[in-house]
C-alpha positions as CSV (number, residue, x, y, z in Angstrom):
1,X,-16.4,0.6,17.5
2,X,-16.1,-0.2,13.8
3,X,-14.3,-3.5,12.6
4,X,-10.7,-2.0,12.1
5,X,-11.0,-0.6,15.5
6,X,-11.6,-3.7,17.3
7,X,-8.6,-5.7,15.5
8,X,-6.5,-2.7,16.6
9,X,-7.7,-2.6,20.2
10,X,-7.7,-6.4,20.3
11,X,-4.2,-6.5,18.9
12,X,-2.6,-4.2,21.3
13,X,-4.3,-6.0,24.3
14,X,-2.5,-8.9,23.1
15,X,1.2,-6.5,22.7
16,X,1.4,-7.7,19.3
17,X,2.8,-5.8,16.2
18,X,0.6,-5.6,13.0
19,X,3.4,-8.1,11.2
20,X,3.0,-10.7,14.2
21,X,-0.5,-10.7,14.1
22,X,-0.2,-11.1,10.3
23,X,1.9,-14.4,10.9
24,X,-0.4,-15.9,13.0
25,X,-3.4,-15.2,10.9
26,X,-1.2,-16.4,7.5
27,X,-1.4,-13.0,6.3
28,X,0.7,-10.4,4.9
29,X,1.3,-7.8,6.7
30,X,-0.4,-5.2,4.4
31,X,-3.7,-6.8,5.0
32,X,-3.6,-6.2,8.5
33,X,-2.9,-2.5,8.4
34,X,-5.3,-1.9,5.4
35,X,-8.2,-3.2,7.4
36,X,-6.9,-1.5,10.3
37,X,-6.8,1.6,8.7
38,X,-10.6,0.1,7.6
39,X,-9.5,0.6,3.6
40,X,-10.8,-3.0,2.9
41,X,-13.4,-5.8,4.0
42,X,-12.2,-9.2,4.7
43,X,-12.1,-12.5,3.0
44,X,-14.0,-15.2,4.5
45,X,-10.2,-16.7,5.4
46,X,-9.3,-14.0,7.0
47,X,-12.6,-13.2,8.8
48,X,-12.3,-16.8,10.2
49,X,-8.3,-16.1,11.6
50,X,-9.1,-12.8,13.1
51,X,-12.1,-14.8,15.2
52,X,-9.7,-17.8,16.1
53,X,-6.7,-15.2,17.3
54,X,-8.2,-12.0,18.4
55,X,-12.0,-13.3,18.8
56,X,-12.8,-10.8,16.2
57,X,-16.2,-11.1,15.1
58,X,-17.2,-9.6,11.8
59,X,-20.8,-8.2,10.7
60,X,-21.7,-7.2,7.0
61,X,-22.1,-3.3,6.7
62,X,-25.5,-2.2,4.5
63,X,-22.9,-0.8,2.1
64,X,-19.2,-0.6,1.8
65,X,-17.5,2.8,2.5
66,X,-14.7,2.0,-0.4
67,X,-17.8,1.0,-3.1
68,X,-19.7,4.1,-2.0
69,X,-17.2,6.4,-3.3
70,X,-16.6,4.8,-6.2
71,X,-20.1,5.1,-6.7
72,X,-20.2,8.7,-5.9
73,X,-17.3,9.1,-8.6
74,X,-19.1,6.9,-10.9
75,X,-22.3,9.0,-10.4
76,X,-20.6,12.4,-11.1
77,X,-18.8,11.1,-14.0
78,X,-22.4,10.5,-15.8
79,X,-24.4,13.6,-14.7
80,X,-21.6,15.8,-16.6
81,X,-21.8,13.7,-19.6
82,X,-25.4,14.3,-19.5
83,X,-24.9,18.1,-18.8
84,X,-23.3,18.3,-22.3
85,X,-25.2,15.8,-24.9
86,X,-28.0,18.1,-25.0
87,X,-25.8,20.7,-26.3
88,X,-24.4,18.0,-28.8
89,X,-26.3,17.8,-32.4
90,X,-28.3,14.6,-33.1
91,X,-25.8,12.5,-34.5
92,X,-23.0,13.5,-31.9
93,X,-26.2,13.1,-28.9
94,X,-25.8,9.3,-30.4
95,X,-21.8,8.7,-30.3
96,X,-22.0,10.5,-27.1
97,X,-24.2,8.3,-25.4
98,X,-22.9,5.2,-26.9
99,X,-19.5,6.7,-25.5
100,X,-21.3,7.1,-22.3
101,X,-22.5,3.6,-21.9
102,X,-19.0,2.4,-22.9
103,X,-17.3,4.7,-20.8
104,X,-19.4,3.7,-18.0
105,X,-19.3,0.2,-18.0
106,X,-15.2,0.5,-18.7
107,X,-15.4,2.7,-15.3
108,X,-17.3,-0.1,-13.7
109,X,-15.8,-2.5,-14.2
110,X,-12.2,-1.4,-13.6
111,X,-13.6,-0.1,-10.2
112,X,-15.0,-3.7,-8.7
113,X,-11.7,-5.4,-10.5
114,X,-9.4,-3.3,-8.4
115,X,-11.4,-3.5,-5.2
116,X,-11.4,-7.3,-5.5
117,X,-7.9,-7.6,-7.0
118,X,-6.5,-5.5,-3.9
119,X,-8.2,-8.4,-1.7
120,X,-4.6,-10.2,-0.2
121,X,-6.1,-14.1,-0.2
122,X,-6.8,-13.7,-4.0
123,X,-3.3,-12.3,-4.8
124,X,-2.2,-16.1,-6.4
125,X,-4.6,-17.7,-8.8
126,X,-3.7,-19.7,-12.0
127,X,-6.4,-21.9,-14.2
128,X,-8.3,-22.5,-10.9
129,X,-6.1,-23.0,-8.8
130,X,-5.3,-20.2,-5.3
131,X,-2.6,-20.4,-3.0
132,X,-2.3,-19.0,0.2
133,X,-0.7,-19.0,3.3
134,X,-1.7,-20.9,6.3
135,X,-2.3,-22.3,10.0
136,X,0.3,-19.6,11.1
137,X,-1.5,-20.4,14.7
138,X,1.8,-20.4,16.1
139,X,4.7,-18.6,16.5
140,X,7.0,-21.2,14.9
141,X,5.0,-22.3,11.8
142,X,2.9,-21.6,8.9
143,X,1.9,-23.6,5.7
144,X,1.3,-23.5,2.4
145,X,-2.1,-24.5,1.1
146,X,-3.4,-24.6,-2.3
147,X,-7.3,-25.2,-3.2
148,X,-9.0,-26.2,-6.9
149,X,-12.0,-25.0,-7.9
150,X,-14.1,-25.9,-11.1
151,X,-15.6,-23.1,-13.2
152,X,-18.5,-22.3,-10.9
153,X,-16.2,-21.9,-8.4
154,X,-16.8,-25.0,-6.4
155,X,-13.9,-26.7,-4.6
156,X,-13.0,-29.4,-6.4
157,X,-9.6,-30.3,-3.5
158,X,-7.8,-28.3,-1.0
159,X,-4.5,-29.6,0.6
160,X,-1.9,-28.1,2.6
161,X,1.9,-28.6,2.6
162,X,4.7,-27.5,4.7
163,X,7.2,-29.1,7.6
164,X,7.8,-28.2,11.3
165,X,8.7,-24.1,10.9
166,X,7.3,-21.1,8.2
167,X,6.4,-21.9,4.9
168,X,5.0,-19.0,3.2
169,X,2.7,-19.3,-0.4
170,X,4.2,-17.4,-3.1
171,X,2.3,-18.6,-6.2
172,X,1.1,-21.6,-8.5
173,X,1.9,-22.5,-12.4
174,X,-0.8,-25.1,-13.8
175,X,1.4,-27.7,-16.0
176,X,0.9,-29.4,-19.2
177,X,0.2,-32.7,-17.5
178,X,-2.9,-31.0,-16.0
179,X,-0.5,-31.2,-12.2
180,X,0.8,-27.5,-11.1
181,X,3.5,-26.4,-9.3
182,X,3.4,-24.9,-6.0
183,X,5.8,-21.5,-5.4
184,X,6.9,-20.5,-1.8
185,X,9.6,-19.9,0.6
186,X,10.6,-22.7,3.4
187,X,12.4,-22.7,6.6
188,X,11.8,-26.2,7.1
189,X,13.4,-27.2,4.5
190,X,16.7,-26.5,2.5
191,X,19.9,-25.2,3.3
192,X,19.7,-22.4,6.1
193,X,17.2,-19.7,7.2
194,X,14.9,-19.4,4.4
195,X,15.0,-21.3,1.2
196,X,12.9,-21.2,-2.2
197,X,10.3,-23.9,-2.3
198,X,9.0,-25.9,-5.3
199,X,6.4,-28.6,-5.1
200,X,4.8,-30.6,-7.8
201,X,1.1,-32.2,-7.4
202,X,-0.6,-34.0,-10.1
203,X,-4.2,-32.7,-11.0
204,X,-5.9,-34.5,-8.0
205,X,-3.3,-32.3,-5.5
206,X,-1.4,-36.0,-4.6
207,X,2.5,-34.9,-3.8
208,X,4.8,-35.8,-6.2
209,X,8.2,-34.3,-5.9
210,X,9.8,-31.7,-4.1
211,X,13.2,-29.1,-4.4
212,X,14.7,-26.8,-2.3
213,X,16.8,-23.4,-3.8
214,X,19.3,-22.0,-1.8
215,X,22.4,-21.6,0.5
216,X,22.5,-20.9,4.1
217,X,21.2,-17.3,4.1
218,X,17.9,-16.1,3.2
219,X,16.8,-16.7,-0.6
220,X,12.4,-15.8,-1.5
221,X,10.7,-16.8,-4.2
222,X,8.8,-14.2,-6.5
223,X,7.7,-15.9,-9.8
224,X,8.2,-18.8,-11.6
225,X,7.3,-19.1,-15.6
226,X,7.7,-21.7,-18.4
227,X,9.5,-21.0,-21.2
228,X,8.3,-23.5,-23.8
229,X,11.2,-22.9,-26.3
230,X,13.1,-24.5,-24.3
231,X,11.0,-26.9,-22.3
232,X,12.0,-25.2,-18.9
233,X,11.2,-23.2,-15.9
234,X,12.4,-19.8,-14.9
235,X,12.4,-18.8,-10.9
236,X,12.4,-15.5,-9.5
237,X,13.3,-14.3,-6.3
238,X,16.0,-12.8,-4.0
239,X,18.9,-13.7,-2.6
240,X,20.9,-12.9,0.8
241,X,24.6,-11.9,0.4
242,X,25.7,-11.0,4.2
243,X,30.0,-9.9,4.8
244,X,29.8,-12.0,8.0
245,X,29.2,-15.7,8.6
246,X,25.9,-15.1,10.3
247,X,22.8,-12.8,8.9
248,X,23.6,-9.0,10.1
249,X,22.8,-5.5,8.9
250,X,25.7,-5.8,6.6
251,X,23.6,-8.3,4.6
252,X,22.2,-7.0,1.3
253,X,19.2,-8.6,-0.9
254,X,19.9,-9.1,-4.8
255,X,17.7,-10.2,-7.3
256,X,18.2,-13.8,-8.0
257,X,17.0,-16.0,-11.3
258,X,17.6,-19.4,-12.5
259,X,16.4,-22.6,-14.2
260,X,15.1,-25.3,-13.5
261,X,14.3,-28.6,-15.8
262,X,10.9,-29.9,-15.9
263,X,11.6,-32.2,-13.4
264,X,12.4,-29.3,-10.7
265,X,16.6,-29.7,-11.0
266,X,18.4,-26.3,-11.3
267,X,20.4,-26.0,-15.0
268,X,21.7,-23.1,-14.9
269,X,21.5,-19.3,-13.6
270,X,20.6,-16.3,-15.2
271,X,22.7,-12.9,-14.4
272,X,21.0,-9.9,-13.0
């Protein structure tokens, strides 16, 4: 039984759905069924979560099934280029195999970049930093944690933030003062269910300040950006607009932007 099969089986046994057993690994959801469907390998985080819940043990294949066909795609791509530079005359055999080679390592590289790009625990990273979502152990909680790491890669400090209930990682911002600012959604904190989340560390991860964006329905953070003409922030997200006083299928999600000073208060909202 190959890897995807065992997370399925193991899942099932447990009468989980793929998006619970993506909360309590502090996954998204989409990982789960991609390595389900066994389109992906995991991360090391996620290798470790799937042996805490499921007891999911994961052994390194002699060669990835989604890098052997881009290397069977790869390999096709050169034997026709090399079918027709023989027919090519001396100085067009030259450009053509200068084309190849650039062509070819072009193809390469675009290749490994999206296989490693479509990897979910590398989704957030800015100027060293990653975010991702964590400890979703129980039913009731998850947190944010974000990890620094030097140009070699080395960690340099990881902490973790949240309260008592969900607080899912949506992205980081590095900041002038060499401190970054952490982007998520939080229902243990703020106004009602969920709430956009923004926390500020200084360089050595220590807390600083934290704000909360939001009424009493559901509002999610996308992206946050700094506009330096103006020495603000711009957050992304969506907000909950429901006809009744609780959340219902009459509720509708809109996409919701605003700004924020440097020192996290809201200044005003942007339409649309």
């Amino acid at each position: 039984m190959n890897y995807g099969a065992q997370i399925k089986s193991q899942r099932i046994s447990q009468g989980w759905t793929q998006s619970e057993l993506a909360d309590r690994c502090g996954v998204t959801l989409r990982t789960i069924q991609r390595l389900e469907k066994g389109e992906v390998r995991p991360s090391l985080f996620t290798q470790t979560r799937l042996q805490d819940v499921l007891g999911v043990g994961f052994e390194e294949e002699e060669k990835d099934p989604e890098f052997m066909v881009n290397d069977s795609v790869q390999q096709n791509f050169f034997k026709r280029m090399q079918t027709a530079i023989p027919f090519l005359t001396s100085n067009r055999r030259v450009w053509a195999g200068l084309l190849l080679l650039g062509l070819g390592s072009f193809f390469w590289k675009s290749q490994f970049q999206n296989s490693f790009l479509e990897n979910e625990s590398y989704k957030s990273i800015s100027k060293g930093f990653e975010i991702q979502t964590v400890n979703c152990g129980s039913e009731t909680e998850c947190d944010i944690q974000v990890t620094r790491k030097n140009e070699n890669g080395e960690i340099l400090w990881q902490k973790a933030f949240g309260g008592s209930s969900y607080d899912k990682a949506t992205m980081v911002l590095a900041t002038a003062d060499q401190g970054v600012l952490i982007l998520g959604s939080t229902s243990s904190f703020g106004q009602g269910n969920y709430d956009i989340l923004l926390i500020k560390v200084n360089q050595n991860g220590e807390f600083l300040w934290q704000e909360t964006f939001g009424g009493f329905f559901n509002e999610y953070a996308k992206n946050i950006s700094y506009l330096e003409s103006d020495a603000q922030y711009r957050i992304e997200g969506s907000q909950q607009t429901c006809t009744t006083p609780n959340v219902s299928e009459d509720c509708e999600m809109t996409r919701w932007s605003f700004l924020i000073d440097m020192s996290g208060k809201e200044v005003g909202k942007i339409a649309g």
